[in-house]
C-alpha positions as CSV (number, residue, x, y, z in Angstrom):
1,X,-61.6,58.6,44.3
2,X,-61.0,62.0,44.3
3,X,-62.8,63.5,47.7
4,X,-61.1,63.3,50.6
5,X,-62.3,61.4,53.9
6,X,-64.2,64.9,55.2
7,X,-66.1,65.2,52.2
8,X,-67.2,62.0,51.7
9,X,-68.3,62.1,55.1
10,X,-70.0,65.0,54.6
11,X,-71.5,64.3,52.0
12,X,-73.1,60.8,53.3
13,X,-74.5,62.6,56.6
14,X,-75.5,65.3,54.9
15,X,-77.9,62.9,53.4
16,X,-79.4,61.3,56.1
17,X,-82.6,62.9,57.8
18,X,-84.0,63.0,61.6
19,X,-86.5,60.3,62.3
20,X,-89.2,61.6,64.1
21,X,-92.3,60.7,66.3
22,X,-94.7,62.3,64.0
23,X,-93.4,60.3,60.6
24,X,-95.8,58.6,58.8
25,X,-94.5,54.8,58.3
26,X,-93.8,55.5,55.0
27,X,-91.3,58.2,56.2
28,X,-89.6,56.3,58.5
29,X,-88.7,53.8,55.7
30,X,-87.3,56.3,53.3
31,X,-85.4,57.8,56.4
32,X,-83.8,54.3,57.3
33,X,-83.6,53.5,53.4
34,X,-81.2,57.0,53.4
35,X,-79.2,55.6,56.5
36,X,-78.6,52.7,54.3
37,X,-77.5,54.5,51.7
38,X,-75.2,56.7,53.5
39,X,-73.3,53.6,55.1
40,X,-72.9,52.5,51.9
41,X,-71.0,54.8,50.2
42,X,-68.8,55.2,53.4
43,X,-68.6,51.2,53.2
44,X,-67.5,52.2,49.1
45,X,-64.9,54.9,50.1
46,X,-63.1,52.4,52.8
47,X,-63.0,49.3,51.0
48,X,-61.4,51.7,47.4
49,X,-59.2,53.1,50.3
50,X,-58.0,49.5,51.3
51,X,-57.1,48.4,47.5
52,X,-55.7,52.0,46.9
53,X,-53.4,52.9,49.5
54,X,-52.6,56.1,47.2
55,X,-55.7,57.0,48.1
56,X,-54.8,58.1,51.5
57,X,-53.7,61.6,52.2
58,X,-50.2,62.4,54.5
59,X,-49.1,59.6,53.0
60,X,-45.5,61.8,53.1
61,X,-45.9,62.9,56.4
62,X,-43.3,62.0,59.1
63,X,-45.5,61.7,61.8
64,X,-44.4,58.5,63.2
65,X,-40.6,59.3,64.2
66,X,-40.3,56.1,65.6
67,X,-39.7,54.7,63.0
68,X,-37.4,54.5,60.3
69,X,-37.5,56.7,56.7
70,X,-36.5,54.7,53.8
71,X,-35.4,57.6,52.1
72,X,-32.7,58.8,55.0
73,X,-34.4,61.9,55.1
74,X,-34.4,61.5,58.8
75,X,-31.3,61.2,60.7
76,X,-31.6,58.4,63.7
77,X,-31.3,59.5,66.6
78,X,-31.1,56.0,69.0
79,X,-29.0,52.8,68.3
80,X,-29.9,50.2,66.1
81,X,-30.0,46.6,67.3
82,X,-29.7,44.0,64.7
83,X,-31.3,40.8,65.1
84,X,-29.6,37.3,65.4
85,X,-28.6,35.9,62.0
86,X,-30.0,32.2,60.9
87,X,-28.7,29.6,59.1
88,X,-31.1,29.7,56.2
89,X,-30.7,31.6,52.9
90,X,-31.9,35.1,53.3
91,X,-31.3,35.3,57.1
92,X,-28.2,37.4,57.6
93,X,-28.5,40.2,60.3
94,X,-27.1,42.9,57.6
95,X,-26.7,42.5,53.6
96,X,-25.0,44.7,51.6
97,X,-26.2,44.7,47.7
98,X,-23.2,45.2,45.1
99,X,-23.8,48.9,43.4
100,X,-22.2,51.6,41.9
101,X,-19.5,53.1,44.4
102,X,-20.2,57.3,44.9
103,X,-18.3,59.5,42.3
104,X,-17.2,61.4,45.3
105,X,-16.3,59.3,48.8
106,X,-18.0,60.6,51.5
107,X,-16.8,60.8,55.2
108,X,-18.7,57.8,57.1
109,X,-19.4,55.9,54.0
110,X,-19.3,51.8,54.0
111,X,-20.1,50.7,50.3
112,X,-20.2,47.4,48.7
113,X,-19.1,46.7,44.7
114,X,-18.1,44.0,43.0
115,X,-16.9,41.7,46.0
116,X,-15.4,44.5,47.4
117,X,-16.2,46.2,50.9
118,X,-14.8,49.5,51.6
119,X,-15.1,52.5,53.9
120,X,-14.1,56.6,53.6
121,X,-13.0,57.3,57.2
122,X,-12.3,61.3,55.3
123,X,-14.0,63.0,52.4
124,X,-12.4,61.9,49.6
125,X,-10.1,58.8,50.9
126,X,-12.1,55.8,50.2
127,X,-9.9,52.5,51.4
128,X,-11.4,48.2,51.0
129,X,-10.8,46.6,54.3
130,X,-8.8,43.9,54.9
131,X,-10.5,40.4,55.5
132,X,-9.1,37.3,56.8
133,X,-10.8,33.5,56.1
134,X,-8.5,30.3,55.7
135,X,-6.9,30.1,59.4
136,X,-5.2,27.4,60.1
137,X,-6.7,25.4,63.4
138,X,-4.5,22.1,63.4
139,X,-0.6,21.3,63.0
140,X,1.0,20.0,60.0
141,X,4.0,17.9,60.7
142,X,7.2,17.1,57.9
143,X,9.2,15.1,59.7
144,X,11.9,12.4,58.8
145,X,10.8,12.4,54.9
146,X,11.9,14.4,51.6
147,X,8.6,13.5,50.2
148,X,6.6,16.8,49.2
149,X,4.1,17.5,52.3
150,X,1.8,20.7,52.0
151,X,1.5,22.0,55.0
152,X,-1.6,24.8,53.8
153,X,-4.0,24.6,51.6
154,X,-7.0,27.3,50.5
155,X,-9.5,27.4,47.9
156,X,-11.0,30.6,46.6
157,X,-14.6,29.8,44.8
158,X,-15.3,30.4,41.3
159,X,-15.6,34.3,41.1
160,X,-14.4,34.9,44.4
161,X,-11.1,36.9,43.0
162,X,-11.4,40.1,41.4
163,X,-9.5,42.5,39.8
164,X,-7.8,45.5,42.4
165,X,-7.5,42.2,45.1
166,X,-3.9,41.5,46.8
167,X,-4.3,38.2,47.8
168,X,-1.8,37.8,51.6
169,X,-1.2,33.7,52.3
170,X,0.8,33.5,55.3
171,X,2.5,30.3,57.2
172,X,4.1,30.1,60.4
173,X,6.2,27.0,61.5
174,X,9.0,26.0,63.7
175,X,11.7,23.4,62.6
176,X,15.1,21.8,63.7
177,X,17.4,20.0,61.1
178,X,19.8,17.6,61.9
179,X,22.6,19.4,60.6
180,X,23.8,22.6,58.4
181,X,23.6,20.8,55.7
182,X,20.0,19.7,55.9
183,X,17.6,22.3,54.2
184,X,14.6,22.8,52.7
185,X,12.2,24.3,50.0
186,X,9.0,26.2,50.6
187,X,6.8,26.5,47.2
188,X,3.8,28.3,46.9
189,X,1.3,27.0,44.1
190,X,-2.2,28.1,42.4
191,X,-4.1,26.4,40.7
192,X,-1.5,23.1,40.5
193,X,1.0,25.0,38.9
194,X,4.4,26.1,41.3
195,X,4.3,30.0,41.4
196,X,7.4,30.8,44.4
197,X,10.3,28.7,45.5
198,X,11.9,29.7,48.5
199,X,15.2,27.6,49.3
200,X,16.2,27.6,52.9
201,X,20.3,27.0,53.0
202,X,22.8,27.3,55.6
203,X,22.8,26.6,59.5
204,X,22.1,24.2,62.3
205,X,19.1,24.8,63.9
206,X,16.7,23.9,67.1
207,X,13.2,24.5,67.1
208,X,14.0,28.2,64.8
209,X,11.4,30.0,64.0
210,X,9.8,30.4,60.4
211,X,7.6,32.6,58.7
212,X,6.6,32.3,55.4
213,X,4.5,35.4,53.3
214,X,3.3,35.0,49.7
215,X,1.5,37.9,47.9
216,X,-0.9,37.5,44.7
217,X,-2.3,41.0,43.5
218,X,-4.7,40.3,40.7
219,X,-4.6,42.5,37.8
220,X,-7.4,41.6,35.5
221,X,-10.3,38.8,36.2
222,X,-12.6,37.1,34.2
223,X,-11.5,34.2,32.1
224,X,-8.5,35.7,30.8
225,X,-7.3,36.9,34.4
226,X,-4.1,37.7,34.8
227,X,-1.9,38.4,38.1
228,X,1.9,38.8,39.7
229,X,3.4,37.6,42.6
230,X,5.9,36.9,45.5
231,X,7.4,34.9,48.1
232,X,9.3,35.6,51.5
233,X,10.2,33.4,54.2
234,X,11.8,34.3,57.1
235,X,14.2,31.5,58.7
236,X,15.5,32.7,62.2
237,X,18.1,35.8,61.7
238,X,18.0,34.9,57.6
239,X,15.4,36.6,55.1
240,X,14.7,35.0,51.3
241,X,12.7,36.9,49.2
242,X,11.2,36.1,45.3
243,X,9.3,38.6,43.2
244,X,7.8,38.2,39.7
245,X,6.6,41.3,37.7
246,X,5.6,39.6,34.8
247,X,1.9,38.6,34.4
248,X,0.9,34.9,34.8
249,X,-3.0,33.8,33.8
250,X,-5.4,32.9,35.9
251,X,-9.1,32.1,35.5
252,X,-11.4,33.7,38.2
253,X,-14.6,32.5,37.0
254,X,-13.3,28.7,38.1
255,X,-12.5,27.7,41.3
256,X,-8.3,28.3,42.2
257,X,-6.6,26.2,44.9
258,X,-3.9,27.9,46.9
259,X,-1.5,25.4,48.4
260,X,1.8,26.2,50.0
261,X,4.3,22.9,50.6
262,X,7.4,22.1,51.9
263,X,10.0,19.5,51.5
264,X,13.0,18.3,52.9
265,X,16.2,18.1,51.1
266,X,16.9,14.4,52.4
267,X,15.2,12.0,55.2
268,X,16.6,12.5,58.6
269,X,15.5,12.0,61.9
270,X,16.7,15.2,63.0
271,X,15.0,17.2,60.2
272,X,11.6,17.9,61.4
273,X,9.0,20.4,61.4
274,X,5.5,21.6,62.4
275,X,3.7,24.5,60.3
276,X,0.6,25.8,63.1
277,X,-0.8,28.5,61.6
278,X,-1.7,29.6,58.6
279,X,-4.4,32.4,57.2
280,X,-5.2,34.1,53.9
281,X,-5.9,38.1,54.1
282,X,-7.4,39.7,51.2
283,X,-6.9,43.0,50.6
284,X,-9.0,45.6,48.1
């Protein structure tokens, strides 16, 4: 309806008349018969009001600061308290919904696209954070055997890589061989197929440290994804590095398996090891 809430109530009590003593019967019916009347076109302009919430007018009005503008016109002013997440499927406290990112990276922003979180801590300097999943919580032991072992294992989901992604896996270990001749081989492997070999050569050792890094920056995703690679391990005071500039293929839209192993040159007693941690970072 066109007439706002004032006219229409207007318009009905304009409408109704006075009952008086000295109506005649007849009167007093017409007069209750115009009451009648009058509720119901209020009862009319409420219920179109209910159906039509357009209808109303201040709908734009921010009278009601307590709460929040959908628009942002409004800058908060308090602190907002999440609730507690659930385990069902729509529950998360906070969900970000993959868009466009801004032409131009404003200070303060946090935007989400295409797997990829990121933050502008200045005007203009957009950076993706760093995310960690695939720790390591129990020991992996290679002792005694030259029998391949892997010693860390993570699987990325189908579509979880994308292009602009340096994939970090990292392994740390401690070992003791029984001799300097005893040595071993680190590979790092996606998908199946070997990727990095790292050779560990030279020295007698006791519980030495060992840290082992292999780096995966995808190029292109999709089916015909494509990537480069490598490897570094650090073994006490000695440092062995691999990198491969070429492209190898990969296909994002199918599950990859990242394993890293390692394997003894020969079977000793005194050739052991324990890899206890272990962690994938990814990096946009």
């Amino acid at each position: 309806m066109s007439e706002t809430l004032n006219s229409v109530i207007s318009l009905a009590l304009n409408s109704v008349p006075t009952i008086t003593e000295e109506m005649s019967p007849q009167e007093v019916y017409e007069a209750l018969l115009a009451i009648h009347n009058a509720i119901e076109i209020l009862v009319d302009y409420y219920d179109e009001v209910i159906a039509d919430h357009g209808s109303l007018t201040g709908l734009t009005d921010d009278d009601h600061v307590q709460y929040l503008i959908l628009t942002g016109i409004r800058a908060m002013t308090g602190m907002l308290t999440l609730r507690t997440g659930a385990a069902a499927v729509g529950s998360a406290p906070l969900k970000f919904v993959s868009g466009v990112l801004l032409t131009t990276p404003e200070a303060g922003a946090v935007e989400y696209s295409n797997g990829h979180l990121l933050f502008t801590p200045a005007a203009g300097a957009r950076y993706g954070m760093v995310m960690t999943n695939g720790v390591k919580t129990s020991n992996t032991a290679v002792n005694n055997t030259a029998v391949e072992t892997t010693i860390y294992t993570k699987t990325f989901i189908a579509n979880e890589i994308h292009v602009d992604e340096l994939i970090i896996a990292t392994v740390i270990a401690s070992y003791s061989n029984a001799s300097a001749a005893d040595d071993f081989t680190i590979r790092c492997k996606l998908g199946g197929a070997t990727i990095e070999t790292l050779a560990r050569v030279g020295g007698n050792v006791t519980n030495a440290g060992l840290e082992v890094t292999f780096g995966i920056t995808i190029r292109t995703d999709g089916a015909g994804g494509t990537y480069v690679h490598y490897g570094k391990m650090v073994d006490d005071t000695r440092v062995y590095t691999s990198s491969h500039v070429a492209t190898d293929a990969i296909n994002t839209t199918l599950a990859n398996t990242l394993t890293v192993t390692m394997q003894w040159d020969t079977a000793k007693a005194g050739n052991v090891m324990t890899a206890a941690q272990g962690y994938v970072q990814l990096v946009h």
